[in-house]
Backbone as ProteinMPNN parsed JSONL, in Angstrom:
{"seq_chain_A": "XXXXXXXXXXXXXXXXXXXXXXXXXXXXXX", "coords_chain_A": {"N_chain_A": [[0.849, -1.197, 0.0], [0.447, 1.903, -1.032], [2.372, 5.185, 0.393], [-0.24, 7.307, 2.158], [0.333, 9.942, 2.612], [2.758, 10.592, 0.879], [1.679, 10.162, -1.143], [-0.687, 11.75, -1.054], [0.966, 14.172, -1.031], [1.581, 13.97, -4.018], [-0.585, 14.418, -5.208], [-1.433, 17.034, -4.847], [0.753, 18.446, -5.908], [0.482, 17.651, -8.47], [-1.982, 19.272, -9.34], [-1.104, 21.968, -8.067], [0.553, 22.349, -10.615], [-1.173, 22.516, -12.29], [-3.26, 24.303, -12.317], [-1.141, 26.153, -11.607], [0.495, 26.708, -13.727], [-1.214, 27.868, -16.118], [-2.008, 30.253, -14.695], [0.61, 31.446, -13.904], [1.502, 32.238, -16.582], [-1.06, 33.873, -17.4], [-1.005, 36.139, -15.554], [1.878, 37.041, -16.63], [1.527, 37.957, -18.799], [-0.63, 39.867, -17.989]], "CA_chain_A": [[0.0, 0.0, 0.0], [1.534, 3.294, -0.833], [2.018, 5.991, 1.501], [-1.151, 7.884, 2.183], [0.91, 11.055, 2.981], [3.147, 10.732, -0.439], [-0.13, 10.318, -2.446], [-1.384, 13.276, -1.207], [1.499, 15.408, -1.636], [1.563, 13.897, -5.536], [-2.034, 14.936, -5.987], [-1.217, 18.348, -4.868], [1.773, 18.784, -7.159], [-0.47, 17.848, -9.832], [-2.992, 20.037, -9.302], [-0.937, 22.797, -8.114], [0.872, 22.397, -11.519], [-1.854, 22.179, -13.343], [-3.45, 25.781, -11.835], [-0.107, 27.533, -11.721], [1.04, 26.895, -15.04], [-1.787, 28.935, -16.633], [-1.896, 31.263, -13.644], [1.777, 32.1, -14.314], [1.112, 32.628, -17.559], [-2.014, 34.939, -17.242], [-0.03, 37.335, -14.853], [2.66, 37.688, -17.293], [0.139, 38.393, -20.107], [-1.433, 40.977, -17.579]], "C_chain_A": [[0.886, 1.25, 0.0], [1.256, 4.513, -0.025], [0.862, 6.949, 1.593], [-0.708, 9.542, 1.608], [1.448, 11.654, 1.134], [2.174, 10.879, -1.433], [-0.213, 11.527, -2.642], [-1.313, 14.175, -1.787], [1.758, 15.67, -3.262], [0.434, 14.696, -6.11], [-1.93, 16.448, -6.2], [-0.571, 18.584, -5.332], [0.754, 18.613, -8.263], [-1.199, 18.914, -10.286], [-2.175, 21.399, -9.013], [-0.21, 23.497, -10.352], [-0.078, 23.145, -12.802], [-2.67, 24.086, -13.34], [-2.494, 26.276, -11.699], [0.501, 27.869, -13.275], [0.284, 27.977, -15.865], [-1.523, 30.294, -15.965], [-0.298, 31.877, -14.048], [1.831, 32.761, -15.49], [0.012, 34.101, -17.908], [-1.257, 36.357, -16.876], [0.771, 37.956, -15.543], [1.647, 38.478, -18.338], [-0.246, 39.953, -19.282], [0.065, 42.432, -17.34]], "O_chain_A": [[1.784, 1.54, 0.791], [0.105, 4.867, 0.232], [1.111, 7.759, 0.701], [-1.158, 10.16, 0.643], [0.96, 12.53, 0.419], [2.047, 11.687, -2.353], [-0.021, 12.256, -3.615], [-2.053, 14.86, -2.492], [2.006, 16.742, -3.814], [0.432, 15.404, -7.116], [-2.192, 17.054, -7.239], [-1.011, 19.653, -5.756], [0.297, 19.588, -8.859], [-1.102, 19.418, -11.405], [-2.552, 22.239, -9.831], [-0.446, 24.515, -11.002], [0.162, 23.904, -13.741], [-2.55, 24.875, -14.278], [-2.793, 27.463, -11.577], [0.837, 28.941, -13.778], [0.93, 28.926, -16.31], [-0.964, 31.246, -16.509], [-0.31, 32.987, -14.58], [2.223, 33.927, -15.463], [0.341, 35.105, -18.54], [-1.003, 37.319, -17.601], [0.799, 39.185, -15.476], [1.236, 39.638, -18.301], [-0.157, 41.022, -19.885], [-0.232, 43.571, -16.981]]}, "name": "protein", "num_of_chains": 1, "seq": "XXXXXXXXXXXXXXXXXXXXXXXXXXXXXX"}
């Protein structure tokens, strides 16, 4: 079973990724 904890923090890399990449983007744009 893999670590609960590690999961997590994968999911949240994902997701932060996934919302900052545009977000970084936008900002510059602005």
């Amino acid at each position: 079973m893999a670590n609960p904890i590690s999961r997590l923090l994968a999911t949240v890399g994902e997701i932060n990724l996934a919302i900052g990449a545009p977000m970084r983007i936008s900002t510059v744009g602005m």
